[in-house]
N, CA, C and O atoms as a Tripos MOL2 file, in Angstrom:
@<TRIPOS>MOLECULE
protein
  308   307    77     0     0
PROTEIN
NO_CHARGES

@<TRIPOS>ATOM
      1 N         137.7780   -2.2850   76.7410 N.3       1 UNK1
      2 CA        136.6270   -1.4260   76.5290 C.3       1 UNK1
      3 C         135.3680   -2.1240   77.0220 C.2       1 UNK1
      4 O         135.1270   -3.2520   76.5920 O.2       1 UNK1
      5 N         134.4420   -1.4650   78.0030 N.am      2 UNK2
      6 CA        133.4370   -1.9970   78.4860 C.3       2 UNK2
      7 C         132.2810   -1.4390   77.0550 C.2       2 UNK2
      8 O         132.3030   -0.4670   76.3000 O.2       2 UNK2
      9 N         131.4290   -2.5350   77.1980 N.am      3 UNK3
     10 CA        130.1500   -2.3580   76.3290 C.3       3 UNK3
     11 C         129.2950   -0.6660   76.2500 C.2       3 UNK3
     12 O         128.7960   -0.0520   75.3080 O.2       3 UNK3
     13 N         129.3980   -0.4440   77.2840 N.am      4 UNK4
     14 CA        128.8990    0.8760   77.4060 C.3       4 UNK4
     15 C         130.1100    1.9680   76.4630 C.2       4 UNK4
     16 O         129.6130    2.8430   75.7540 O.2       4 UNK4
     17 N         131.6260    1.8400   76.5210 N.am      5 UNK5
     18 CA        131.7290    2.7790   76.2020 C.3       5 UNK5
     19 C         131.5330    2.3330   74.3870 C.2       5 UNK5
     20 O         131.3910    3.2630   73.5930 O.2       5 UNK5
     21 N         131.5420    1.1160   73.9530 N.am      6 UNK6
     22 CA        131.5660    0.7740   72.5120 C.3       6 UNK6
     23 C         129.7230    1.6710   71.8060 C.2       6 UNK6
     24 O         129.6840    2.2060   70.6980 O.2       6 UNK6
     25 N         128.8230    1.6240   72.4880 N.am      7 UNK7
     26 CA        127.9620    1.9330   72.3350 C.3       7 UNK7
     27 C         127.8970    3.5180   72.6050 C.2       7 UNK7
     28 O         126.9430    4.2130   72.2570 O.2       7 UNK7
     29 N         128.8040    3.8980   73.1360 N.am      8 UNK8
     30 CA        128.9380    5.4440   73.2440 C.3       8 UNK8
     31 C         129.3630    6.2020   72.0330 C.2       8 UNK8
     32 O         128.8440    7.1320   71.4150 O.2       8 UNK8
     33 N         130.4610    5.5280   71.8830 N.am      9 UNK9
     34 CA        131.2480    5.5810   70.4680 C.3       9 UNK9
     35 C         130.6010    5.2170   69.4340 C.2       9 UNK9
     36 O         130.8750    5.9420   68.4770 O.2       9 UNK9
     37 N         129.4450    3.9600   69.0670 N.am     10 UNK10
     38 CA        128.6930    3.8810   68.1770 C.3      10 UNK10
     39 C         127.9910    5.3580   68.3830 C.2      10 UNK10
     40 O         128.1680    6.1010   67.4170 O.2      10 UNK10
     41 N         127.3540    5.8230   69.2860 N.am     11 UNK11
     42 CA        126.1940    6.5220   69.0300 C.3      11 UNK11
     43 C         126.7270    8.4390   68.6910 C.2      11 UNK11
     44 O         125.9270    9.2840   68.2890 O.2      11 UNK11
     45 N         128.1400    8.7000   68.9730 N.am     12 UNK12
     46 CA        129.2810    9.4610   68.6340 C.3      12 UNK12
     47 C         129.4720    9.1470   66.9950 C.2      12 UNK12
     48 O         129.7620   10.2330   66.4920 O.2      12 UNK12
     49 N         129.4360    8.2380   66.0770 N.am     13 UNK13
     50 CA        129.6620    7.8880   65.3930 C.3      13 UNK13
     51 C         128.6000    7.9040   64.5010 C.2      13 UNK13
     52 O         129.0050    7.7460   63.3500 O.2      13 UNK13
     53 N         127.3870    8.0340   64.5850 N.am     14 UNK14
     54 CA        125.8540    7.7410   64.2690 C.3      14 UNK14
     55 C         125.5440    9.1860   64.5910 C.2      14 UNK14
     56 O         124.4470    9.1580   65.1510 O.2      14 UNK14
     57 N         125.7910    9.9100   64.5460 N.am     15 UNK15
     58 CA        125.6450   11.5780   65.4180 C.3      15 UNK15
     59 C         126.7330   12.1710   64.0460 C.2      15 UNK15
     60 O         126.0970   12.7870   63.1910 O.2      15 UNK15
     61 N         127.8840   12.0760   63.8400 N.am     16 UNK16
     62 CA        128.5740   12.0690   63.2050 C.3      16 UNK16
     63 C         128.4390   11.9260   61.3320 C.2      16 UNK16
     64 O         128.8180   12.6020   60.3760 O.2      16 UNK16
     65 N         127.8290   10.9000   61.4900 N.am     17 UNK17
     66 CA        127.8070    9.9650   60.0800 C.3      17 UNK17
     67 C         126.4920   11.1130   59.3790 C.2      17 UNK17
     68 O         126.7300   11.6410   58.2930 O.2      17 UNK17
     69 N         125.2790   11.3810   60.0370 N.am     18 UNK18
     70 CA        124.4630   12.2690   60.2830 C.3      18 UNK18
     71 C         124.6160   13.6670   59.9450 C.2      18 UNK18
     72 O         123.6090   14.1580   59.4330 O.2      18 UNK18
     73 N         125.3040   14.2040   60.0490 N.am     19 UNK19
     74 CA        125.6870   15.2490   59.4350 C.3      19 UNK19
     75 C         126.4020   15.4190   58.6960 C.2      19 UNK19
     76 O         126.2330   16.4010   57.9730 O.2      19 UNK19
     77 N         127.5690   14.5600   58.4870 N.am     20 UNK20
     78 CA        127.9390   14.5610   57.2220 C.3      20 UNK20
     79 C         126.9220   14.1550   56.1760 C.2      20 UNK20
     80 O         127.0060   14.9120   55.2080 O.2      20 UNK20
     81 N         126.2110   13.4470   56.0640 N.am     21 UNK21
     82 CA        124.8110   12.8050   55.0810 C.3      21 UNK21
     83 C         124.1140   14.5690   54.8770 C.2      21 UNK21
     84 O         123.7950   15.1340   53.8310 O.2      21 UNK21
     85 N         124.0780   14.8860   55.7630 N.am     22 UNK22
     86 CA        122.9960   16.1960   55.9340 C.3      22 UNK22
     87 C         124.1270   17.9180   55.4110 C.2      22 UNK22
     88 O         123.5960   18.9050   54.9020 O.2      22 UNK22
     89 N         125.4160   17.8340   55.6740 N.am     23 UNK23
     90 CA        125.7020   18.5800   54.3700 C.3      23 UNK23
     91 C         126.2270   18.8080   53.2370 C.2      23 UNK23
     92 O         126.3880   19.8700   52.6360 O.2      23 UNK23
     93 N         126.6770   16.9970   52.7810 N.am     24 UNK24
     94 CA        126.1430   16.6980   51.9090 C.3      24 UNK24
     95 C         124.9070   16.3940   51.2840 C.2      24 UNK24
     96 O         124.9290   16.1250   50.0830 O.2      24 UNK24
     97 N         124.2060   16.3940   51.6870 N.am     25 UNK25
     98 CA        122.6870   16.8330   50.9830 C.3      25 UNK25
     99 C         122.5690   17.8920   50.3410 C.2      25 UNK25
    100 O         122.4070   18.1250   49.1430 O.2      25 UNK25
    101 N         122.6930   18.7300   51.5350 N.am     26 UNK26
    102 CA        122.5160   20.1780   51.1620 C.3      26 UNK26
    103 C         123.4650   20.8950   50.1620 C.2      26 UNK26
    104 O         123.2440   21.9100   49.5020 O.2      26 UNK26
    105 N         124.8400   19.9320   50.2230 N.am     27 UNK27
    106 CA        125.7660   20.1310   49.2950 C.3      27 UNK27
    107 C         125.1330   19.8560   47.2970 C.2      27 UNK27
    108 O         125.1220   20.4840   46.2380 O.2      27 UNK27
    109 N         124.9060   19.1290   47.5930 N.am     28 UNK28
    110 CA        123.7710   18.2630   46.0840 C.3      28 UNK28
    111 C         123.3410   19.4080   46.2560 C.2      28 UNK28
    112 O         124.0050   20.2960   45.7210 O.2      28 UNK28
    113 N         122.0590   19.8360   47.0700 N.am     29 UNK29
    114 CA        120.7470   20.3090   46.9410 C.3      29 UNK29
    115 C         121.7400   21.9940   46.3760 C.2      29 UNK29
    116 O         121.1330   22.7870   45.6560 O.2      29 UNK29
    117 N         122.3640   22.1280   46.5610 N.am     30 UNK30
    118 CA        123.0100   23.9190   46.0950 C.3      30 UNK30
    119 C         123.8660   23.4830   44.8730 C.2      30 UNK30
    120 O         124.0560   24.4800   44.1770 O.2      30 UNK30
    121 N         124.4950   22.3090   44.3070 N.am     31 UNK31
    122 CA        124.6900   22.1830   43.5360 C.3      31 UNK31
    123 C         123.5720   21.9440   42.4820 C.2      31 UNK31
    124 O         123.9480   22.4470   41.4230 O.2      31 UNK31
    125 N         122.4370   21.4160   42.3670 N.am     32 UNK32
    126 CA        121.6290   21.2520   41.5260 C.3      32 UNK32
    127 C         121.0600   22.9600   41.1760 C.2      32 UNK32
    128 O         120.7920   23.2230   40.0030 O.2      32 UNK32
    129 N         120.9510   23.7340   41.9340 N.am     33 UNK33
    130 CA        120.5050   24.6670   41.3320 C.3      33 UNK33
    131 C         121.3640   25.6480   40.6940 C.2      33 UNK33
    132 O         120.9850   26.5510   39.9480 O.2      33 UNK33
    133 N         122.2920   25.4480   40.9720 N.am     34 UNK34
    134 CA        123.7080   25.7750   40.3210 C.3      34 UNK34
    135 C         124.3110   25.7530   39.4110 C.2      34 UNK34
    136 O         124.8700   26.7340   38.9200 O.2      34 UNK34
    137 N         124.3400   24.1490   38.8020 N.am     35 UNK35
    138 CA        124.7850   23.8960   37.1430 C.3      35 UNK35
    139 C         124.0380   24.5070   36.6040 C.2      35 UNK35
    140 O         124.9760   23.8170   36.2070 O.2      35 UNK35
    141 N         123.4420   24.9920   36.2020 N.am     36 UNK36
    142 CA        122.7970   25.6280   35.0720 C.3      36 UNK36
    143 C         123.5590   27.0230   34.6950 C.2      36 UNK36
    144 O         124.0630   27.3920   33.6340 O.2      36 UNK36
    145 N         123.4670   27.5640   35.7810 N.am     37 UNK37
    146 CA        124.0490   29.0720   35.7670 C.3      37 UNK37
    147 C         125.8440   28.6900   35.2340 C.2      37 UNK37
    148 O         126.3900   29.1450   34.2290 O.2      37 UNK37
    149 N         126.5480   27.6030   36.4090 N.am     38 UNK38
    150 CA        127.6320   27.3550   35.7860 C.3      38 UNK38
    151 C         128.5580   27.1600   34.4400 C.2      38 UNK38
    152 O         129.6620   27.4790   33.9990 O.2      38 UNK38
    153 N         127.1320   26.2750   34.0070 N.am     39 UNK39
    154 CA        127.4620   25.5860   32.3320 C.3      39 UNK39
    155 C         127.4700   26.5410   31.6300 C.2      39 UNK39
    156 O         128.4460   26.7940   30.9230 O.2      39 UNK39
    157 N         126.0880   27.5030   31.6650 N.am     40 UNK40
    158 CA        126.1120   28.6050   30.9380 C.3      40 UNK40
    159 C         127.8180   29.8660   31.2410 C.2      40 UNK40
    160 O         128.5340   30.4910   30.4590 O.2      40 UNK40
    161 N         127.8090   29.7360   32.4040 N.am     41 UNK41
    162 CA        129.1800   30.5210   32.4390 C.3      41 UNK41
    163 C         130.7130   29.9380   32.1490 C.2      41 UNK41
    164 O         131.8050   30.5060   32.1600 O.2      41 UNK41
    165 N         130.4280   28.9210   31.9530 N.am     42 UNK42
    166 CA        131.6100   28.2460   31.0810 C.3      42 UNK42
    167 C         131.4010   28.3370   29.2500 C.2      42 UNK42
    168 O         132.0450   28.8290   28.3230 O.2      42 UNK42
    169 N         130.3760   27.7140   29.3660 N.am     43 UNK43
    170 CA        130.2370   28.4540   27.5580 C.3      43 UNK43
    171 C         130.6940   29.5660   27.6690 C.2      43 UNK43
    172 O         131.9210   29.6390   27.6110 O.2      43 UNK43
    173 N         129.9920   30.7110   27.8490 N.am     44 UNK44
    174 CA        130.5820   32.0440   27.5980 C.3      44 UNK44
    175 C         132.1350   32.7430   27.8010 C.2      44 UNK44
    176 O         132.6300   33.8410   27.5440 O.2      44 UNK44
    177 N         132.5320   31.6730   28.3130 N.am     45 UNK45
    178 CA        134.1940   31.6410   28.7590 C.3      45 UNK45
    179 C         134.5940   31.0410   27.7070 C.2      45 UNK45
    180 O         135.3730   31.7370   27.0560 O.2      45 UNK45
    181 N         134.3550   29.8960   27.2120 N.am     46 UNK46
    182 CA        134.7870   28.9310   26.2820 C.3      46 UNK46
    183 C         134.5010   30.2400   24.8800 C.2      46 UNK46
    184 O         135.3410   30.3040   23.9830 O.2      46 UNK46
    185 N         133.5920   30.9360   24.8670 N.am     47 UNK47
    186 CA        133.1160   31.4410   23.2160 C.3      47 UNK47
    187 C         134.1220   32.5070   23.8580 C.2      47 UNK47
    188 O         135.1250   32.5240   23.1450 O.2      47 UNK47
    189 N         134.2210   33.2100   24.6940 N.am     48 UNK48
    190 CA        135.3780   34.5280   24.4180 C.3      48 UNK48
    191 C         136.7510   33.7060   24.6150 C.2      48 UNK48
    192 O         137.7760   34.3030   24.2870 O.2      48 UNK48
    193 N         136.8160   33.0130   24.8820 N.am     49 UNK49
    194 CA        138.8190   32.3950   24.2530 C.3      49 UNK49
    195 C         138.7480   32.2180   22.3810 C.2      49 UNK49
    196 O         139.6380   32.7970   21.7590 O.2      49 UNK49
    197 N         137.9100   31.5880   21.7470 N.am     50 UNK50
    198 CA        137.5670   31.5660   20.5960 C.3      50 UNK50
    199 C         137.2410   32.8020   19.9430 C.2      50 UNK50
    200 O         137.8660   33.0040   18.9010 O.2      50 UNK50
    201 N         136.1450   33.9710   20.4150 N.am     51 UNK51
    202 CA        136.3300   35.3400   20.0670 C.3      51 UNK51
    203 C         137.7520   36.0540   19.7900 C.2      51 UNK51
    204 O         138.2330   36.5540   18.7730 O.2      51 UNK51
    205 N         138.2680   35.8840   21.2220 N.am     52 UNK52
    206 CA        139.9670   36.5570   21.2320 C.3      52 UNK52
    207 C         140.8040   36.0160   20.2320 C.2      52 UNK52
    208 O         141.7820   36.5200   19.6800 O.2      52 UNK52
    209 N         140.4710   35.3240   20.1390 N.am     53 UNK53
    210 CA        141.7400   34.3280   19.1160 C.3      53 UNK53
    211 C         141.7040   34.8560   17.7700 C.2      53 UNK53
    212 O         142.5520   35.1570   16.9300 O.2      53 UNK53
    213 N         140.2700   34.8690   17.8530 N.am     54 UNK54
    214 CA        139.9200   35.5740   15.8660 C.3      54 UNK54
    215 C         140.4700   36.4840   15.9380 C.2      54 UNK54
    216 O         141.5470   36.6300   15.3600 O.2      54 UNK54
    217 N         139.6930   37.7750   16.9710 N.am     55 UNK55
    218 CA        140.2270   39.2560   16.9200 C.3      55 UNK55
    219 C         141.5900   39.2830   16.1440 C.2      55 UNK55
    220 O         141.9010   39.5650   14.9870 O.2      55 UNK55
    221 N         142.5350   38.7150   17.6870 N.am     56 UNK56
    222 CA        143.9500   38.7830   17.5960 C.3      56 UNK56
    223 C         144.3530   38.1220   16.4470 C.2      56 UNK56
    224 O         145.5020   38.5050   16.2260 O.2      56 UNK56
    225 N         143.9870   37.2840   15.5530 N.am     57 UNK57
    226 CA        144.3930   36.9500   14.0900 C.3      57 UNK57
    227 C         143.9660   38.0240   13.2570 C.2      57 UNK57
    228 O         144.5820   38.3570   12.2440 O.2      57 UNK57
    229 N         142.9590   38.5530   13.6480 N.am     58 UNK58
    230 CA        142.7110   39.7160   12.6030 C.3      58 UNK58
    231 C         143.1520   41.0730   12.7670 C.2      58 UNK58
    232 O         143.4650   41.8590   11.8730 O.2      58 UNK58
    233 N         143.1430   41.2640   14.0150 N.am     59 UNK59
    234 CA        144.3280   42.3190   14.6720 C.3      59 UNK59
    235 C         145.3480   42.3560   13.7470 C.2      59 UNK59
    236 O         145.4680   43.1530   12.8160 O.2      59 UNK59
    237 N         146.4580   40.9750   14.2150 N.am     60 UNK60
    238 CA        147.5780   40.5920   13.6230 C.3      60 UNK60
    239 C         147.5710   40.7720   11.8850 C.2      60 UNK60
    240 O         148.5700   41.3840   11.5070 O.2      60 UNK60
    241 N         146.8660   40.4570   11.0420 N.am     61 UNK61
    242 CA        146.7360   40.4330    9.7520 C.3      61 UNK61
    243 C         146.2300   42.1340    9.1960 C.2      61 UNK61
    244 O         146.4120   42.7800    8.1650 O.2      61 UNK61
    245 N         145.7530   42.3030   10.0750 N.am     62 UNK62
    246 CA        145.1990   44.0960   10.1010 C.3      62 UNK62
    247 C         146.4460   44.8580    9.9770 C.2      62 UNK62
    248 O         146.4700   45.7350    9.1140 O.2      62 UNK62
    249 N         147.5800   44.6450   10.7680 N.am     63 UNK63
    250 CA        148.6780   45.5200   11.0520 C.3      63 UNK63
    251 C         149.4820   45.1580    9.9200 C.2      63 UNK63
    252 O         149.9460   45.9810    9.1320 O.2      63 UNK63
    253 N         149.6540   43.8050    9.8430 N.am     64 UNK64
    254 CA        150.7570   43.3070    8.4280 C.3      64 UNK64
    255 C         149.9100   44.2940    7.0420 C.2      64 UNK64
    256 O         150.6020   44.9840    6.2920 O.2      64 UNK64
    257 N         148.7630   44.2350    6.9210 N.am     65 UNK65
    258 CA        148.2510   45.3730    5.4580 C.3      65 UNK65
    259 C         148.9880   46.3230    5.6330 C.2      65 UNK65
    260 O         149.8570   46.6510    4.8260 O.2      65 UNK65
    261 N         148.6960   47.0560    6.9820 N.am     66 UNK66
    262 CA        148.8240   48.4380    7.2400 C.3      66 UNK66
    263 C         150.1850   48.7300    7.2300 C.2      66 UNK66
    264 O         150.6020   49.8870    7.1770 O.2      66 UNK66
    265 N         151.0250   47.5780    7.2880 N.am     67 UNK67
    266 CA        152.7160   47.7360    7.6520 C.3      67 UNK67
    267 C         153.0410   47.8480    6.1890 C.2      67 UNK67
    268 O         153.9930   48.5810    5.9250 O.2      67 UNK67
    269 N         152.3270   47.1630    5.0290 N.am     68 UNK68
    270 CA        152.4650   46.6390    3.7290 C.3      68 UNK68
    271 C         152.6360   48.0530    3.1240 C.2      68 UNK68
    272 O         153.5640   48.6940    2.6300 O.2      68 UNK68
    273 N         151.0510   48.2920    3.4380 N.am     69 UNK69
    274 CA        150.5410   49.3090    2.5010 C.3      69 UNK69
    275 C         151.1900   51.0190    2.6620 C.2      69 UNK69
    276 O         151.0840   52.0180    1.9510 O.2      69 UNK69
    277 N         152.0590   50.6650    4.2940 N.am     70 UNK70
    278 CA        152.8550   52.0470    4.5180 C.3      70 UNK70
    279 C         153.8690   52.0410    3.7790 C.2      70 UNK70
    280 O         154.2480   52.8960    2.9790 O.2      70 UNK70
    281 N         154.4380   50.7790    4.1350 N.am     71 UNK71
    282 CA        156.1290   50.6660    3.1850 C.3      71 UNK71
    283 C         155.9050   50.8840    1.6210 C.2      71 UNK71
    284 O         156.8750   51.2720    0.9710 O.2      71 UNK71
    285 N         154.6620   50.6540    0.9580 N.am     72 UNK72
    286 CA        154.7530   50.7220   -0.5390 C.3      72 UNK72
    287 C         154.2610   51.5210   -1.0290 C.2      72 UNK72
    288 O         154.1510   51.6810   -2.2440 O.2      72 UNK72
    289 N         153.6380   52.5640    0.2950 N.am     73 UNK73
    290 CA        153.5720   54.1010   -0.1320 C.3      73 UNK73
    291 C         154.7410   54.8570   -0.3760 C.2      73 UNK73
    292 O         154.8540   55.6570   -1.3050 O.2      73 UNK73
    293 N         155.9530   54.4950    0.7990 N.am     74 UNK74
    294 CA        156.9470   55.3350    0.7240 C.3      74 UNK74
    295 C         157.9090   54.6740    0.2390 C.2      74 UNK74
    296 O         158.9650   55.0420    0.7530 O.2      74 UNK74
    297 N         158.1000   53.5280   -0.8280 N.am     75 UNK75
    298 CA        158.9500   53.0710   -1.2750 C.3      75 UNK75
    299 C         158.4040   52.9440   -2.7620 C.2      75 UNK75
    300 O         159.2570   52.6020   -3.5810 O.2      75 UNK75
    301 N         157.4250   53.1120   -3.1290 N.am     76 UNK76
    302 CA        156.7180   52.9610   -4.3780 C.3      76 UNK76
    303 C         156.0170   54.2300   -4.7640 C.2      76 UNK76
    304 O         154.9420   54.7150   -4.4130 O.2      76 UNK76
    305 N         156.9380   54.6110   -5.5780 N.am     77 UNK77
    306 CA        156.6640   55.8610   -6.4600 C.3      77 UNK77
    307 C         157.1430   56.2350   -7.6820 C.2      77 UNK77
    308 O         156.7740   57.2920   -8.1930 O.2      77 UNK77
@<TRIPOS>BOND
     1     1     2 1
     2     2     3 1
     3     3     4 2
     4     3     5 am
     5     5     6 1
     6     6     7 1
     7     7     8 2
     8     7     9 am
     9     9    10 1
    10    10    11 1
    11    11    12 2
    12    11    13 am
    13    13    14 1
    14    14    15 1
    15    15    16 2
    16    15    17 am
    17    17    18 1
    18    18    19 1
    19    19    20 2
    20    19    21 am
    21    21    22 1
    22    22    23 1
    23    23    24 2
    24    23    25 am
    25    25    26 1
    26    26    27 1
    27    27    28 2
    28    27    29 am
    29    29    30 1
    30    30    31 1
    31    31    32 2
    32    31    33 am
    33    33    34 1
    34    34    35 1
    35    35    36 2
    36    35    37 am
    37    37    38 1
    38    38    39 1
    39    39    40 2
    40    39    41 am
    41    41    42 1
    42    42    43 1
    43    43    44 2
    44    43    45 am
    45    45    46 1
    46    46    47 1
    47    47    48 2
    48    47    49 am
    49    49    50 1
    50    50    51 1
    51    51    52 2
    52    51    53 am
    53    53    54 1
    54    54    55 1
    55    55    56 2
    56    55    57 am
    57    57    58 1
    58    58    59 1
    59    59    60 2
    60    59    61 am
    61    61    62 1
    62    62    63 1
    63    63    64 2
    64    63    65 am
    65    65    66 1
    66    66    67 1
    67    67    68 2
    68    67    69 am
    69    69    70 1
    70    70    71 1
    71    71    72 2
    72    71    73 am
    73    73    74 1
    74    74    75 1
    75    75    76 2
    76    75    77 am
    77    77    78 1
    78    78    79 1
    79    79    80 2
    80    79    81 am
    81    81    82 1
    82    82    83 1
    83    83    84 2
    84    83    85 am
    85    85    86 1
    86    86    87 1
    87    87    88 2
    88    87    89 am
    89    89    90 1
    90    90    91 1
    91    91    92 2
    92    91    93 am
    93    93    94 1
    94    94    95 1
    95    95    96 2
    96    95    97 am
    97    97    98 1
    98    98    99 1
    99    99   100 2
   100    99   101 am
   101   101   102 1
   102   102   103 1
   103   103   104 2
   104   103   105 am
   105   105   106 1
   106   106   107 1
   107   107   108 2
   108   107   109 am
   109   109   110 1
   110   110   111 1
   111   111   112 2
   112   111   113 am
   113   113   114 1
   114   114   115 1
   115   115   116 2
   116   115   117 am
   117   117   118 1
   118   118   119 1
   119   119   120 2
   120   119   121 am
   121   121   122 1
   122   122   123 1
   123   123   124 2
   124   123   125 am
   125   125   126 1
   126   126   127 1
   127   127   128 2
   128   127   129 am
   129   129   130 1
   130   130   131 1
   131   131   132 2
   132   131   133 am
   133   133   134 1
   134   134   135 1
   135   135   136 2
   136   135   137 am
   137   137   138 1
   138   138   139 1
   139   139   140 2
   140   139   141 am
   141   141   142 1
   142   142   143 1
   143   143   144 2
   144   143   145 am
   145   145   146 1
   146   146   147 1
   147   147   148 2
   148   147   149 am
   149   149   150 1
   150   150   151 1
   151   151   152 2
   152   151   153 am
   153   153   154 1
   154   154   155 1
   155   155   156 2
   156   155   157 am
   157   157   158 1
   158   158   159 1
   159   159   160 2
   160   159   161 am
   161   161   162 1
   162   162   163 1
   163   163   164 2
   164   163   165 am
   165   165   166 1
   166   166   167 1
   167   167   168 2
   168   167   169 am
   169   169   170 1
   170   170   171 1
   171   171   172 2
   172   171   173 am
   173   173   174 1
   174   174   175 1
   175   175   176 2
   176   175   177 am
   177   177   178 1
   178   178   179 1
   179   179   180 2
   180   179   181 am
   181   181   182 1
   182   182   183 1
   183   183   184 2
   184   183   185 am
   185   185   186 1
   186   186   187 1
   187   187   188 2
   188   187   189 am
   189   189   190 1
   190   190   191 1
   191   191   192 2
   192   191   193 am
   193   193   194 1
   194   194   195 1
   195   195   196 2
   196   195   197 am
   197   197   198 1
   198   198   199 1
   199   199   200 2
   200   199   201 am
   201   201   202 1
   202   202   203 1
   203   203   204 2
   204   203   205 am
   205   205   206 1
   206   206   207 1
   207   207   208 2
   208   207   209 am
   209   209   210 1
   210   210   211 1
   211   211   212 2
   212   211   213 am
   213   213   214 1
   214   214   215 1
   215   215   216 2
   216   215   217 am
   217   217   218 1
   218   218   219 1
   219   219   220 2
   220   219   221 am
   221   221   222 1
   222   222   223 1
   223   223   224 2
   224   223   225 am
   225   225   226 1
   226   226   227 1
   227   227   228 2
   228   227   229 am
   229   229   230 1
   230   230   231 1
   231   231   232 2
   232   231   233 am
   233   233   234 1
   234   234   235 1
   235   235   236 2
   236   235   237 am
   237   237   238 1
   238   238   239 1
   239   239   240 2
   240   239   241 am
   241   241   242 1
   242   242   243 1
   243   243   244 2
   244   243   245 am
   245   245   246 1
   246   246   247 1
   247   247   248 2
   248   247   249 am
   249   249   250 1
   250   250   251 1
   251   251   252 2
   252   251   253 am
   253   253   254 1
   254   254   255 1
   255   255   256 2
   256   255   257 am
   257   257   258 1
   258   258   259 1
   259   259   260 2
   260   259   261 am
   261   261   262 1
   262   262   263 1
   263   263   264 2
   264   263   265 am
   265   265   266 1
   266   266   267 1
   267   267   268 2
   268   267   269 am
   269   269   270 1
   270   270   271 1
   271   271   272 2
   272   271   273 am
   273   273   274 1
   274   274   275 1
   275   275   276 2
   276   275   277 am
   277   277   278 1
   278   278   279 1
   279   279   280 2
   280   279   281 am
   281   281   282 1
   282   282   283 1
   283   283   284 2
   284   283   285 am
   285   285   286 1
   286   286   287 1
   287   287   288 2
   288   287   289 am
   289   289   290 1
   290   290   291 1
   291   291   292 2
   292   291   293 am
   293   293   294 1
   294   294   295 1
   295   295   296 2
   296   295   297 am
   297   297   298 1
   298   298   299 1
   299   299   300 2
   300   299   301 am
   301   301   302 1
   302   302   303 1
   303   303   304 2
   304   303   305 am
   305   305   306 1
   306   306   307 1
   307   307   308 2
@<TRIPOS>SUBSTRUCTURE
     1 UNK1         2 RESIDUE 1 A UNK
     2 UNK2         6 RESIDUE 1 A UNK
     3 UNK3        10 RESIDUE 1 A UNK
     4 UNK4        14 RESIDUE 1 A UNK
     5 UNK5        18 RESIDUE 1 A UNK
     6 UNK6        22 RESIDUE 1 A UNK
     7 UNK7        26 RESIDUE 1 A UNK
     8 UNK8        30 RESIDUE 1 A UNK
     9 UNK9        34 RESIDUE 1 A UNK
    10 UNK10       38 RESIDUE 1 A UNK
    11 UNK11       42 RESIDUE 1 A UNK
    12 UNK12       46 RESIDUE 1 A UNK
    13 UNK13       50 RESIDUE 1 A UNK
    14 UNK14       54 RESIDUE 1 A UNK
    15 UNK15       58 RESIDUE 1 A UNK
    16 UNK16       62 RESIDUE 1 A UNK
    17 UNK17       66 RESIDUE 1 A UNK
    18 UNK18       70 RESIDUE 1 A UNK
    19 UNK19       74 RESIDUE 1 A UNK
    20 UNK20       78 RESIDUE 1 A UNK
    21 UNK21       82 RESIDUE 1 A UNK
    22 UNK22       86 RESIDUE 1 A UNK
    23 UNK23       90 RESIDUE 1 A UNK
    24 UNK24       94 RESIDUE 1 A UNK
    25 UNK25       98 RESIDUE 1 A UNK
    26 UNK26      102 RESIDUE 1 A UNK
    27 UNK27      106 RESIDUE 1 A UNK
    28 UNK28      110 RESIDUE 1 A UNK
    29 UNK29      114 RESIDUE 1 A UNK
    30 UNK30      118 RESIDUE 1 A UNK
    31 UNK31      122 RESIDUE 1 A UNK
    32 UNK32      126 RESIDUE 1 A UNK
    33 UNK33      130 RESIDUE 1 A UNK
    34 UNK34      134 RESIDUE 1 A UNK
    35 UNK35      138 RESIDUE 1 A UNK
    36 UNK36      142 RESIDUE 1 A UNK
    37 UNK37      146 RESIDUE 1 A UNK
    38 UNK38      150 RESIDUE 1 A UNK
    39 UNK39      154 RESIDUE 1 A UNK
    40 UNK40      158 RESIDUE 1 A UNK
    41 UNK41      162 RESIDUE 1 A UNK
    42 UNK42      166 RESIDUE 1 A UNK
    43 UNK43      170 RESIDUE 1 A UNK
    44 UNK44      174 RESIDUE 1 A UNK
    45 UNK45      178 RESIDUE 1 A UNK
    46 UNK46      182 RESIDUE 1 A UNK
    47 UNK47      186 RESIDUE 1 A UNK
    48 UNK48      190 RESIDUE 1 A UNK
    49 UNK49      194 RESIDUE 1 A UNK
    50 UNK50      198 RESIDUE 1 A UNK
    51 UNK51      202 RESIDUE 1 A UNK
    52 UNK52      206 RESIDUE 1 A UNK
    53 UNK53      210 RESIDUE 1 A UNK
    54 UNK54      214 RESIDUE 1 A UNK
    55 UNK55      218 RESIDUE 1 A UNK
    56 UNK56      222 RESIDUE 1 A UNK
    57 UNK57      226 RESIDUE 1 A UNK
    58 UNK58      230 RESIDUE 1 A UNK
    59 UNK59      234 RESIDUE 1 A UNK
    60 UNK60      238 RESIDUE 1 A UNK
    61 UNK61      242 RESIDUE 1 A UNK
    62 UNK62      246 RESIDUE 1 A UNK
    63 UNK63      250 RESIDUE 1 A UNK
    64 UNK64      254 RESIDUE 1 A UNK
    65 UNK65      258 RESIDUE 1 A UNK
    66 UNK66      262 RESIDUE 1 A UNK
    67 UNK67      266 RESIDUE 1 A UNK
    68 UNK68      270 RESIDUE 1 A UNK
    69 UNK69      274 RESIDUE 1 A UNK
    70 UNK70      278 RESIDUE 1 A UNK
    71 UNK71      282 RESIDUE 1 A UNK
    72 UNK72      286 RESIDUE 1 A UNK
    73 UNK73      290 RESIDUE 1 A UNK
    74 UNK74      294 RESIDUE 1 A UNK
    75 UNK75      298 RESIDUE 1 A UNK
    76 UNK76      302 RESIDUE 1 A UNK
    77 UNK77      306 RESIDUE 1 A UNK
C-alpha cells in the first residue's frame, strides 16, 4: 500500500466515523424528547395489567355469588 492510498482510506474512514457521530446525535437528540411521552406510556400499560387483574378477580368472584346464589335458589326451599 502506497501512502496515498493509506490516507485515502483514512480520509474514507473520517467521512464515515462522521456520520455515524451525526446520527447518532440525532439519534440522542429524538430520544430525549421522547422519554417522557414513553415512560408515561409504559405506566399506563403497567396500571391497565394491574386494572385487568382486579376486574378479572372480581369478575371471577362476581360469577361464583351468582353461581351460589342460583343453586340455593333452586335447591333451597
Amino acid at each position: 500500500m502506497t501512502p496515498d492510498d493509506i490516507e485515502r482510506r483514512f480520509d474514507t474512514q473520517d467521512i464515515l466515523l462522521r456520520e455515524i457521530r451525526d446520527t447518532l446525535l440525532a439519534h440522542l437528540a429524538i430520544d430525549k424528547e421522547m422519554k417522557p411521552s414513553l415512560d408515561e406510556l409504559v405506566s399506563l400499560w403497567k396500571g391497565s395489567k394491574v386494572i385487568s387483574a382486579i376486574l378479572a378477580a372480581l369478575f371471577a368472584f362476581g360469577a361464583g355469588v351468582w353461581a351460589l346464589f342460583s343453586w340455593a335458589k333452586d335447591h333451597i326451599k
